[in-house]
N, C-alpha and C positions, 0 to 999 in steps of 0.2 A: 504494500500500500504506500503512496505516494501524498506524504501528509508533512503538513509545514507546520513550525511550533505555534502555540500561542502569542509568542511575541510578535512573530509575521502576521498572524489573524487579527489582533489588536493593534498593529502598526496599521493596516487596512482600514479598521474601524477611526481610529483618530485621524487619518489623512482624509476620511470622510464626510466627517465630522468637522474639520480644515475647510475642507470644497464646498461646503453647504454655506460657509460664508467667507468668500475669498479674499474681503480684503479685512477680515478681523486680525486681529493679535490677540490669542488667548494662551492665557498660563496654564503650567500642567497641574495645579491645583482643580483647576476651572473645569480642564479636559478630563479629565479623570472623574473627577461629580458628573458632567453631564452623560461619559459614557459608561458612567458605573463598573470602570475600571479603576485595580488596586492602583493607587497613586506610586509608587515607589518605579513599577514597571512601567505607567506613562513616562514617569520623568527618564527611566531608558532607555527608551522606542524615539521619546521625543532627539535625546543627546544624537542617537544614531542615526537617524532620519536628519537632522540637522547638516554631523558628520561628512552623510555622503550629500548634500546640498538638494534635498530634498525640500528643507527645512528652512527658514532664515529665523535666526535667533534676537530677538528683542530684547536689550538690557532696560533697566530702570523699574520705577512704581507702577508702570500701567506697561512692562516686560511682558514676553512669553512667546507662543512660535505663531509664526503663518506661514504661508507654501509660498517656496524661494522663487517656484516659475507657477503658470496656470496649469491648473487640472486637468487641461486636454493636453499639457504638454507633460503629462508625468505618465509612466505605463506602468500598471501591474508586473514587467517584468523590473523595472527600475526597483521599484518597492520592494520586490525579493530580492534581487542584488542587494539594498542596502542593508536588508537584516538576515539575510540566508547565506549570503555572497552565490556566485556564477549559480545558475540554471545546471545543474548534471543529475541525469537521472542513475548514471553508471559509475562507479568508479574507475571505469576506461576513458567516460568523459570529459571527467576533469582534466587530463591533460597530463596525470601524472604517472607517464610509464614505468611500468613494473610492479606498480601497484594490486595486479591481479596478476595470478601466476598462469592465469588460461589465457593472457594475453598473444602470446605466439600465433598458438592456432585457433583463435575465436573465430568462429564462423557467423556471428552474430554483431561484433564489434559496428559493422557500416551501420545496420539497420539502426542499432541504439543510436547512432551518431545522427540519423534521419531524423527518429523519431525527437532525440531532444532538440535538436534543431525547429523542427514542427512545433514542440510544444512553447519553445523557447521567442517563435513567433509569432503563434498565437497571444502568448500572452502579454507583446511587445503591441499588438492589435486594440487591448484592453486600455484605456485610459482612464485616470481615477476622476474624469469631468462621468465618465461612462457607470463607473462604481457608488459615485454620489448621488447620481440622481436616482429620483423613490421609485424602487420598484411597481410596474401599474400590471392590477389583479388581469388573467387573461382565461379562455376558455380552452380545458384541452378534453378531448371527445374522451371516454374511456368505455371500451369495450365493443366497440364498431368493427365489426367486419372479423370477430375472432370465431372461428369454429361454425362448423354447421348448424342453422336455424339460430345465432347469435343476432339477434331485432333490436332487442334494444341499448339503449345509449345513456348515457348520463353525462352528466357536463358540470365539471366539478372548478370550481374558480381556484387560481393560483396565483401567490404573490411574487 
């Protein structure tokens, strides 16, 4: 399974939470109450997100962070780079040979190279202008067309 920490999940949620009003400066006191996130780990997320310029940091009384560029110019894979570091689904694709001892004769190596690549631009596709805005509720058919004498339907709303 292919599962990122909670630090990346809640780095997600506060750059969000950022895009919903772009041109605030809010403290991680502030950030942390509103997304009922433990304070100790915003001020984290916030340092590292900053770090990789993700962030721009505000000193002073009325301090705290806003987003260094616009929402449509940050991607879902920027945001895992800053707190995951590179996209690899493989330990071949990190880059660092010898690291697996089937490296020789892996008959699989290209494909994982594809596939993270694929994944690594998909989620270069995703922008967090794309992640901030509210999800809207939609109709997905369920149970249409499955099995012989299957008629009816239901239509269940999803956020």
């Amino acid at each position: 399974m292919i599962r990122m920490t909670k630090q990346t999940d809640y780095g997600f949620v506060l750059l969000s939470r950022l895009a919903a009003a772009p041109t605030a400066v809010l403290a991680a006191p502030e950030l942390a109450e509103e997304t009922r996130l433990p304070p100790p780990m915003v001020s984290k997320i916030l340092k590292l997100l900053a770090r990789h310029g993700l962030l721009a940091s505000h000193r002073g009384v009325k301090g705290g962070y806003s987003l260094a560029r616009p929402a449509a110019g940050i991607t879902a894979a920027d945001i895992l780079r800053a707190l995951e570091g590179p996209v690899a689904l493989t330990v071949c694709i990190e880059g660092s040979p010898g690291e697996c001892d089937r490296e020789p004769y892996c008959e699989v190596r290209r494909h994982w190279q594809a596939i993270n690549e694929a994944v690594d631009g998909a989620l270069g596709r995703i922008t967090l202008e794309d992640l901030a805005r509210p999800a809207v509720a939609g109709l997905v058919r369920i149970g249409a067309g499955r099995g012989p004498g299957a008629r009816t339907e239901a239509r269940v709303a999803t956020t």
